[in-house]
C-alpha positions as CSV (number, residue, x, y, z in Angstrom):
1,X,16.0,60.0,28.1
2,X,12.2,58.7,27.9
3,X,9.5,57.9,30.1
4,X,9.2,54.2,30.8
5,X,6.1,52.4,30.3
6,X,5.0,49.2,29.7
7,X,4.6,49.5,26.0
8,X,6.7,51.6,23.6
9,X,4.7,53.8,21.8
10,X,4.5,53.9,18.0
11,X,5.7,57.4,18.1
12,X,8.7,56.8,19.6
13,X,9.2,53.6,17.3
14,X,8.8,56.2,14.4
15,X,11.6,58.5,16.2
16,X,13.6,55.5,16.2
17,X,12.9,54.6,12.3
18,X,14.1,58.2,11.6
19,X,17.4,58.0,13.4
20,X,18.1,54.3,11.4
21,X,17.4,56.5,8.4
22,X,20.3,58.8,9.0
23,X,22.8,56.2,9.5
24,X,22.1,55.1,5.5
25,X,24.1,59.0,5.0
26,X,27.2,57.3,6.6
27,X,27.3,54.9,3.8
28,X,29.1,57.6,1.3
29,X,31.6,58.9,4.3
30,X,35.4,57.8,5.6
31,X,35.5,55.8,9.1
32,X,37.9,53.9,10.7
33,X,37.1,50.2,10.9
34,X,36.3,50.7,14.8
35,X,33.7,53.5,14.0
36,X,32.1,51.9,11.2
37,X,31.8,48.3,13.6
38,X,30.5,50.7,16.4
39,X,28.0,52.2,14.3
40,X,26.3,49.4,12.5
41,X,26.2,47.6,16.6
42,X,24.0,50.7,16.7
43,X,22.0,50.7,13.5
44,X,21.0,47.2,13.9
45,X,20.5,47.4,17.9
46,X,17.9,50.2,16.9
47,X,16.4,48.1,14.2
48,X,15.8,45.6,16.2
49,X,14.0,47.6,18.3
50,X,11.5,48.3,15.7
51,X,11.4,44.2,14.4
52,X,10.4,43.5,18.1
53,X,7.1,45.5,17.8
54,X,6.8,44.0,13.7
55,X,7.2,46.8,12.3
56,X,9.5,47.5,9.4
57,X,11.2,50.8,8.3
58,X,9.8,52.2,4.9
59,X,12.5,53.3,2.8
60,X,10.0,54.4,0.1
61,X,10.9,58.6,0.0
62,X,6.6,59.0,-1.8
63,X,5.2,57.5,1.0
64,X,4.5,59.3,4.2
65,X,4.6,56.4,6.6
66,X,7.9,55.8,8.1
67,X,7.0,52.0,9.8
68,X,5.0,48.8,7.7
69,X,3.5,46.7,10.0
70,X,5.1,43.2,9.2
71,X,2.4,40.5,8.3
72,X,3.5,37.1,10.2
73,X,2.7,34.2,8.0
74,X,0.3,31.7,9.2
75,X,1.9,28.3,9.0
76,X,0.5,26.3,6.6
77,X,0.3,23.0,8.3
78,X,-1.2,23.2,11.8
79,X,-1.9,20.4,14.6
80,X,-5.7,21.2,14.9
């Protein structure tokens, strides 16, 4: 299925972000309760792929980049 390595590629996280994109068409379409359970497992197992290298899909159709990189917030109080 893919080539392991010690670090997922951003390509493949884009692959990814394209797939979870697809699953939005299901939305408008008739499933049984078991299907539509099974699916979102999937949908969010794939997401969470693409939170655990902080990245975030980007459902804006103008732009051309399919991942944001997420910006951690600094804490505001630290123990210096």
């Amino acid at each position: 299925m893919s080539n392991l390595a010690n670090q997922t590629e951003y390509k493949a996280l884009t692959v990814i972000a394209q797939m979870i994109t697809e699953f939005e068409k299901l939305h408008y379409l008739d499933m049984t309760k078991e299907d539509d359970q099974d699916a979102t497992k999937a949908r969010n197992l794939l997401e969470s792929i693409i939170h655990t290298h902080e990245y975030k899909i980007n459902y804006d159709r103008n732009s051309k980049k399919t991942l944001l990189k997420i910006e951690l917030c600094k804490p505001i109080f630290s123990d210096r």
